[in-house]
Structure formats: C-alpha cells, structure tokens
C-alpha angles and dihedrals in degrees: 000000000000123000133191123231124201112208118224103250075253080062103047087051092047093051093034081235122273128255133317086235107069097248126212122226116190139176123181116247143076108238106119139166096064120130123245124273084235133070125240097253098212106202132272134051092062091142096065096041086059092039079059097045098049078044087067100038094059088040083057099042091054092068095060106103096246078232085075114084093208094210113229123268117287120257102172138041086242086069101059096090088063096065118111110186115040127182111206111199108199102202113216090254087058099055103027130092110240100252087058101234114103128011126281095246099184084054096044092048087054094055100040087056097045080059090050088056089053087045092055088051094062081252110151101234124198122177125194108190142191123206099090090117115032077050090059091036089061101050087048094053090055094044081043095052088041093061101039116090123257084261084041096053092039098060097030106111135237104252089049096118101061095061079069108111108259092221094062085038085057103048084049092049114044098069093049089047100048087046084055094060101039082059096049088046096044091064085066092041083245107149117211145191135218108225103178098195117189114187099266085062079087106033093056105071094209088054096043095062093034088058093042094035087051094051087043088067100036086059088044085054094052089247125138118225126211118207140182142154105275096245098180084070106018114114119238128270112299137178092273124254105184126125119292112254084028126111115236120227103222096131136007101273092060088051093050085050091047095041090050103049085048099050086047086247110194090201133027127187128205103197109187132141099275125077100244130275118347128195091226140353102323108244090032118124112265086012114130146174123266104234087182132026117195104181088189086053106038109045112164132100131298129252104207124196120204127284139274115277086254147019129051092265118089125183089274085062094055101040084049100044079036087057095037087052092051085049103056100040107286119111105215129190119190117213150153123289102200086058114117113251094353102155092042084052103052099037090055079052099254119160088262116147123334109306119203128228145168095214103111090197095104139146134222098275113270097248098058081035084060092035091058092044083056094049092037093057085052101058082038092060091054092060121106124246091258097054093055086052096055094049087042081058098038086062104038085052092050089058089068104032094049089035087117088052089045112055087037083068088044100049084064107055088052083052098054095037087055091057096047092055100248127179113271088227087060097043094054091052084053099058121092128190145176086268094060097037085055080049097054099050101047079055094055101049083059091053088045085051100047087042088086098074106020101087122059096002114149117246104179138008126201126184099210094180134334115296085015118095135175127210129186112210139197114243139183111245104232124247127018117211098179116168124185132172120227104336100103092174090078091070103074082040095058103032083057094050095056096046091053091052097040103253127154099226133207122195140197119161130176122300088232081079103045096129095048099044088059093056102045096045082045086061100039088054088051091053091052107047104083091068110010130037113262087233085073093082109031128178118227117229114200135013091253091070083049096064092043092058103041081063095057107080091157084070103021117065101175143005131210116193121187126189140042121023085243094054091052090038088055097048092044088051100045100037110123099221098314119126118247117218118183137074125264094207145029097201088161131186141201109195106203100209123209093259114056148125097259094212089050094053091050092045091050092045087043089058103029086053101028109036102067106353092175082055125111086223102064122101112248098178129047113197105195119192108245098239081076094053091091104037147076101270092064084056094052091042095055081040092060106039080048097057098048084056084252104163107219128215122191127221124219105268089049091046091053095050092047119069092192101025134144123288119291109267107242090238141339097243091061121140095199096181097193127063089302115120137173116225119193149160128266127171102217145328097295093057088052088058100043088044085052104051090047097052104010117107092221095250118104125346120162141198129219110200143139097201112088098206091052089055096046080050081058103041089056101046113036100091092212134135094246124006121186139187128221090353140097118271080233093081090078099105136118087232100055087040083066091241096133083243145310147271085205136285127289127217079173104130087216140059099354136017142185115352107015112205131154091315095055090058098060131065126176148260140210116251111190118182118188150171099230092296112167130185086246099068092049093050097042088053098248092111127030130201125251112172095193110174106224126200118270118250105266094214119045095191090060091055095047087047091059092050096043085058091046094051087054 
C-alpha cells in the first residue's frame, strides 16, 4: 500500500519542500505503523530554532584545527571525490539475513572493506549501523530452541523468534556485533571504536560536546567509530517533543543526519534496500529512479512506500533526515545497500543512488530527457519532406540572424577556457567565427535540399508471387546519443542531420562550451517547435547523465562520440549494449611516392599539416620514399614544413640515416593535433602500405604519385576509411564530400564508414503488401514463388503523395 503524506507548511521549511512531481519513495518490505524519524514540526518559533542550529554549527566548526580546509558542499556528483569525512548509515535491510534473524556477512564484508578504501585515501569514515538486534534475536531463538521440549520445538513456529522482546535482543546482540565489526577492520589494520548514543546524549549540552568532541578525536586518531541508538535502553517510539527546527532521534537515519551535521560531515550515505527516490512504485510501469533531488527545486508533497522489512526507519525517514542534512551543509545520496560496490561508486561520483543537492540548475532527468527524444523522433518521422526542410532553413537562417549572439557566447567560452589553462588545440576547435557560421549554413541549406528524398525512400522491390510484393525502405534509426568536446559548431550539424533523417538527439558537449551550446540548442529548439515538440533534440548537462544513459539501451539506439581517443575509449568501454559509432584517432599519412610532381607533394603536405592542424583530418605522419632522401626534394620538403612553423620528428629509419636529424618521434602511432608532424622512410609502396596498416588509425591516408598503377596498388591496400591520390587528407569532411555535413566520421568496419552524413543515420525496414496470402498455400504447392526484382519508383514524392492521400 502506498500513502500520501502532506507535509505542515514547518515541515515543508525544515525539509526546503519536495518536488513539483509527486515523488515515490519505496522500500521493499512489508513492517508498517511506526511513527516518522522526524517531528512534527508544529509552526512558529522558527527563528530560535535557527538561531540553535547556526549555535551548533560554529560550536562544531571551532573544533576543526584552522590548519583543515573543510571543501564546499557538494553540488554535483563530480564533487563528490573531494569530500574528506563521510558518515555511512547501514540500514537494518542492508546488513541483515532475510529471514531477519542474523546478519548478511558476505554484504557486511563488502561493505567493511569498501570503509577501509576510503580509510587508505585520508578520508575521515563514520559508520552508524543497525544489526544489533536481529544479532541478539538470533542468539535468543537458539537458546530459546535449546531449552523447549522435542513437542515444544516441533510446533513452535517460525517466527517464533520475533515475538522475543527486542531490549533484551539488543543487549545480546551489541557486543557480538561490535565484535563483528573489530574483527572485519582489523583485516585491513583499520582500528575502530564502539560510541552507543540514546536521545538525552543531545539534549544534555555537556554530553553533547563530550560525544562530538569524542568523534572528533577518534577521526583525528585515524580511528573509525561505530554508532548506533542503544536499543537495550532506548524508549520506545513517542510524538515527538524536541525542539522545533531539530532533528529527533527516533531511528538510525535521524541520528546519521544529527551526527553529520554535527561533525561537519561533507558526504552522507544512506545506504537502505531500495535503490533511492522513484517517481512512482518501482517496478510500476513509467516509474523511474531520481538520479538527482533538488528540495529547493522540487517543493510538493511525498509519496511514501512502505517501509523496509525491519528497523524503525522507513524511506520517508530517510528522504526527511536526507533533506535536514542538505540543509544544513551535508550533501547526502540514498542508495542501495545490496549494490555491488555502492559506497566506492559514489564516492568516485558515479550515478549510483539519488543524490541530493541544493544547485537548482537542473535538467529534466536523463531518463524522461531519452523517453521524449523517442517519442520526439516518432512524431518527427511523420513530417513531410517539406516540413523538414523548413525546420533544416529555419535553422541555417537563425545562424546568421542570432551570429552577434552568438559569438558573444562564444567569446565567452574562449575567455574562460584561456583562464583555465586549456590546450590551445582545444581552444582553436572552441572558437567560432562569421567564417564558420557562413560555412554552416551553407552546410546546412545542402542537408535541407537533400531532406526530400532521404526517409522512407525505397531501396529494393521484389515481387515474391503474384498479388504479393516486397519493399525495402529507408528508417531512421531511432535515438541519437552524439557527444563531442569543444567543437560547438557540430551541434547545428548534427542536430540537422538528425532532423533531416528523422532521429530523436540527444547532446552533451564540453563544458569548455557551455555558453555556446546553450545558444545554439536554444535556436535549434526554436527552429523545431512549429511542427515537432522541442523535447525531440536535448542537450545533456553534466557527465553523470552520460553515464546514465549509456546504460539505457531500451531508449538509446546508437551513440557517436568525437573527440579524444580517451573520451571514445571511455564510451566504447561503458556503453550498456548500444552500439558506438565514431573513431578514437586521426593518426593520418600522406605516403610521397618516387614518382611525383614535386610542387604538387609540397602543396598537398602543406594543406593536409597547416590548414587545420587540431583537426582529425591532418596528416600527422609523412612516409617519403628513400630515393628522395639525398636529394633536393627532401630539402624543400623540411623547408617547407620549417617555414610554416611546422616541428619535425624523425622516425627510426630516417634517424638512423641522419646523423644530425630531427628528434626521435615518441612513437609511430601520435596524433600530435597542433603543427607537429613525423617524417620516415619507406622503400617502396608496399611498405607504405604495410607502414600504414600497422600504425595508421584507419581514417585518412593518402598517395602522391604520379604512376597510375602504384595508386591503384594504394587505393586497394590501405585498409582506411577514405584513401585518396594526389589530394589532402583534409578533404575528408561531410561537408566537401557534399554531404551537407557530418555526424563524424566512422573508422567502424560495419554499418557506416568515413564521413557520416544523413545516409549513415537510417537504416531500413521490410514493407510487405498482400492479398490474404498465407506459407500454407506455397508448401503445399497452391502458390509458387516467383522473386522477381522490379524497378524502383523514379520519383519518391509521388509515391508519398500517394500514401499521404491514402492516409486521409
């Protein structure tokens, strides 16, 4: 069963409010009827309940040696590696067996050791833990079993052992527990303390300080403490009577949000048996998980599901002591115990669990962001060809009317990069300017022309038996998940691309261009929104939706990263199931072969090194037949490269021939992205080709020649994406390909390769149209087979025009 419960407008304060969605909150189990963590928090004196509260947090700053640079609260999940003191809170579904009685080892050992990881990193660690009882509990039930008769012990029932009273379970239990734990620590040579806390230890001032003056040492001593409520004494649940704006201590999640406000904790993790915050019942249909839980944000009232199987504390404990902690300076994430790895994760700032955080610049979550692209890509597909068109030109025109806009955006971003120390390869792929909008939209009107025939156009026709005809159409492919670094002007190219094919996108550029990303997202919404929703093409915000959504293959069909080999490496490597189209190098070559037109050789170097060095396109490595080494040419050719400021490395064969060559290149296989170039030897063509196939990245190589025959030699072995003769690597673009422009380019040995524009974002489907034909017929000999091909229709719109009249 699921309840609603209506914060008081104290409440609501205490807790800044919860989301403008109604969010569910669910825990597993089935245990009800217990009272909140939380009190009531009845309105009015407000200002000397904060007056108390900022009383504490100085009083606990004070004990910080002035020597600590406490870091600022997290706001995002990337933060999270910066923290230093961490309070971990093991709910009593985390450490205990199912059937309650005894503690899950293997988990608890997972867990123990992830502290001790922490521990090794100077990370402060406190850990508040539950078990206690259903330690003692399952001690008592065996005493209990030991002392009944054989009749007694054959008709006691199975649950037998939780009517026994869970005082008497706790005082059995805690020294066992805690034993527990000193013998787990000490395998890491971790020491640790026992601190049993009961609510008057902060009511009383005196015992206050002494219990946070005392945790405070124990850190400062490299020593762990264990808390936990001392249940063998504790009352039982009451309407609570603290004071307003305070956090009761009626279960351990309340006291892991008191004890790490107090301890001035950067991180707290509530670790339970659900997996954080849903949106709905987990395992409902449409219900999903909060990655990220803004209170400020997200003010509305709280869907609670029931609570865990055991413990006080149910999920709106946790979400209440989660929201107190924010507010008064701990970042908190909830999470699921039983995960593997859990604490490691988030600490390293995976997407593990919902974290909590007070930064109100928030997207929609990555999960509905990825369900409306779907469903945007559907209602795109159904546009006409003019339509796209139109949206394709709206676009390319805004370019020019909004460029001030834009470069101002931009000037920003080149600003900011300079300050931060950027590459300047990097920085040169991050500036924009009125040359490259012209060429973008110029770029853009090709993409809108060729946007009338692309979706939907027929590709084969079979006639299978009479009445019974086949057709292969083009489709869009679904979702588009493309990331780039730096570059901002591929977003209008891609988002282009994948209107004019019918794709639902999904962006997320480097943060280096924040400011023109925006922009130009802004403007390619704007350009949507007459005829598709503005949801259908999103921009991603922050890493940590990334990895969310490389893991959701039922929304994402293919992703397209461009930039660094790492960045490509890293996609490749993380991606759930989702194919990854894209290259992680461009180690190009031009191979000078012995016959050449010496002008021509030194032009096409020239290009294919000087014109865009950041680029993937330019050549990094030169392969010169030896017959050049002694004569002029080799002179012109260093000349050259010298006076364009070109930095030459030498590979080994030439090193070997120069006594006083250039430096030794650090390897063969170097994409140096900047006016740095390898020059070597080769014999002949076939050790070009051989040279290029070993260190080459598949993307561009290219062949000066003047010999026919040896071209035709290179064109057919170098296994590369493109391979040209007698042109500049450069060349290799969507857009002087005449492709309008390019989603990147693929050394993928499937699907798509080299320059991917509009064609290498469909694929196809099957279209079968028949008169109630049915297998029977042909195996039983009524019907025979004929497979004739038949000719394609020479003119598409005709043939959407058709179906458009058909449809109305």
């Amino acid at each position: 069963m699921y309840y609603k419960t209506l914060l008081s407008k104290s409440g609501q304060r205490l807790c800044q409010g919860l989301s403008t969605r109604s969010l569910v909150l669910a825990s597993t189990s089935s245990s009800s009827n217990q009272i909140s963590a939380f009190s009531s928090l009845a309105g009015g004196a407000s200002t000397s309940s904060q007056s108390l509260q900022r009383k504490w947090r100085l009083e606990s700053r004070a004990n910080i040696s002035t020597s600590q640079v406490m870091p600022a609260q997290a706001m995002f999940r990337s933060d999270l590696v910066n923290c230093k003191r961490v309070v971990i809170k093991l709910g009593s579904a985390v450490i205990t067996r199912e059937d309650e009685c005894g503690l899950a080892l293997g988990r608890l050992a997972s867990i123990v050791e992830q502290a001790c990881e922490l521990h090794a990193m100077n990370k402060q660690v406190i850990m508040v833990t539950s078990g206690a009882i259903a330690f003692g509990k399952q001690k008592l039930h065996q005493e209990m079993l030991m002392s009944m008769s054989m009749r007694q012990t054959l008709h006691t029932s199975k649950r037998q052992g939780s009517l026994i009273e869970p005082r008497a379970c706790a005082a059995v239990g805690q020294s066992g527990l805690m034993s527990l734990y000193e013998a787990m620590f000490n395998q890491y040579g971790v020491k640790t303390a026992q601190v049993l806390i009961t609510k008057p230890d902060f009511f009383h001032e005196e015992s206050r300080r002494n219990l946070i003056g005392t945790l405070k040492e124990l850190l400062q001593l490299s020593i762990v403490p264990i808390l936990n409520t001392n249940d063998a004494v504790a009352p039982p649940p009451q309407i609570d009577k603290d004071l307003q704006g305070v956090i009761s201590l009626k279960d351990n999640d309340s006291l892991a949000a008191r004890l790490a406000v107090e301890v001035d904790a950067d991180l707290m993790i509530l670790m339970s048996d659900v997996d954080g915050l849903y949106t709905g019942p987990p395992g409902q249909e449409g219900s999903r998980l909060l990655h990220t839980y803004c209170p400020e944000v997200d003010e509305t009232s709280v869907i609670f599901g029931e609570k865990s199987r055991v413990g006080l504390g149910g999920m709106d404990s946790k979400v209440r002591a989660a929201s107190w902690a924010l507010d008064n300076g701990t970042t908190v994430v909830i999470c699921n115990g039983h995960e593997d790895r859990a604490i490691h994760n988030i600490v390293s700032g995976k997407n593990i669990g919902t974290f909590f955080t007070k930064s109100k610049v928030q997207n929609a979550p990555v999960e509905l962001m990825a369900m409306q692209a779907r469903e945007g890509g559907r209602v795109l597909q159904t546009t006409t060809p003019n339509q796209k068109h139109l949206i394709i030109t709206k676009l390319a025109n805004l370019l020019l009317e909004r460029q001030r806009d834009i470069l101002d955006a931009n000037s920003k971003d080149i600003e900011m990069a300079n300050k931060s120390g950027l590459e300047s390869t990097l920085v040169s792929r991050l500036v924009l300017s009125e040359r490259k909008l012209h060429t973008l939209y110029e770029g853009l009107k090709q993409i809108a022309d060729q946007s009338s025939d692309i979706v939907g156009r027929v590709v084969r026709r079979t006639l299978l038996a009479d009445g019974l005809e086949l057709k292969q159409v083009t489709t869009p492919i679904g979702v588009l998940l493309v990331i780039f670094e730096s570059r901002p002007d591929c977003l209008p190219q891609v988002a282009a691309l994948s209107i004019a094919s019918g794709n639902g996108l999904l962006l997320k550029g480097g943060k280096e261009a924040y400011h023109s990303n925006q922009i130009l997202h802004s403007l390619v919404q704007e350009a949507l929104e007459p005829f598709v929703p503005r949801e259908t093409i999103s921009l991603v915000s922050t890493r940590e939706e990334i990895e969310s959504l490389l893991e959701m293959n039922e929304y994402i069909d293919l992703i397209i990263p461009r930039g660094s080999n790492e960045l490509v490496s890293m996609i490749q490597k993380q991606s759930q199931g989702i194919p990854v189209l894209g290259h992680s190098e461009g180690v190009c070559h031009v191979y000078i072969d012995r016959n050449i037109d010496q002008d021509m050789a030194l032009d096409i170097v020239r290009d294919s090194k000087t014109d865009y060095p950041a680029a993937c396109n330019a050549v990094e490595t030169i392969l010169v037949n030896k017959t050049h080494l002694r004569a002029p040419f080799f002179e012109d050719l260093f000349d050259m490269l010298k006076s364009e400021g070109v930095k030459i490395y030498s590979g080994p064969r030439l090193a070997s021939a120069l006594k006083f060559g250039p430096p030794p290149a650090p390897s063969l296989h170097t994409e140096y992205g900047d006016l740095s170039v390898t020059v070597e030897l080769v014999d002949d063509v076939k050790d070009a080709i051989q040279h290029i196939n070993k260190y080459s990245s598949s993307h561009t190589d290219a062949i000066v020649t003047s010999d026919d025959n040896v071209a035709e030699v290179f064109l057919k072995g170098v296994d590369s994406a493109c391979v040209f003769h007698n042109t500049s690597t450069r060349f290799a673009d969507g857009y002087r390909f005449g492709l309008g422009a390019e989603v990147g380019i693929s050394t993928c040995r499937i699907h798509a390769r080299g320059p991917v524009g509009v064609e290498g974002l469909l694929t196809t489907k099957w279209l079968l149209n028949g008169e109630g034909h049915i297998v029977e017929d042909f195996s039983k000999g009524k019907k025979e087979y004929i497979h004739r091909p038949l000719p394609l229709p020479q003119n598409m719109m005709e043939e959407e025009d058709v179906n458009v009249e058909l449809k109305d």
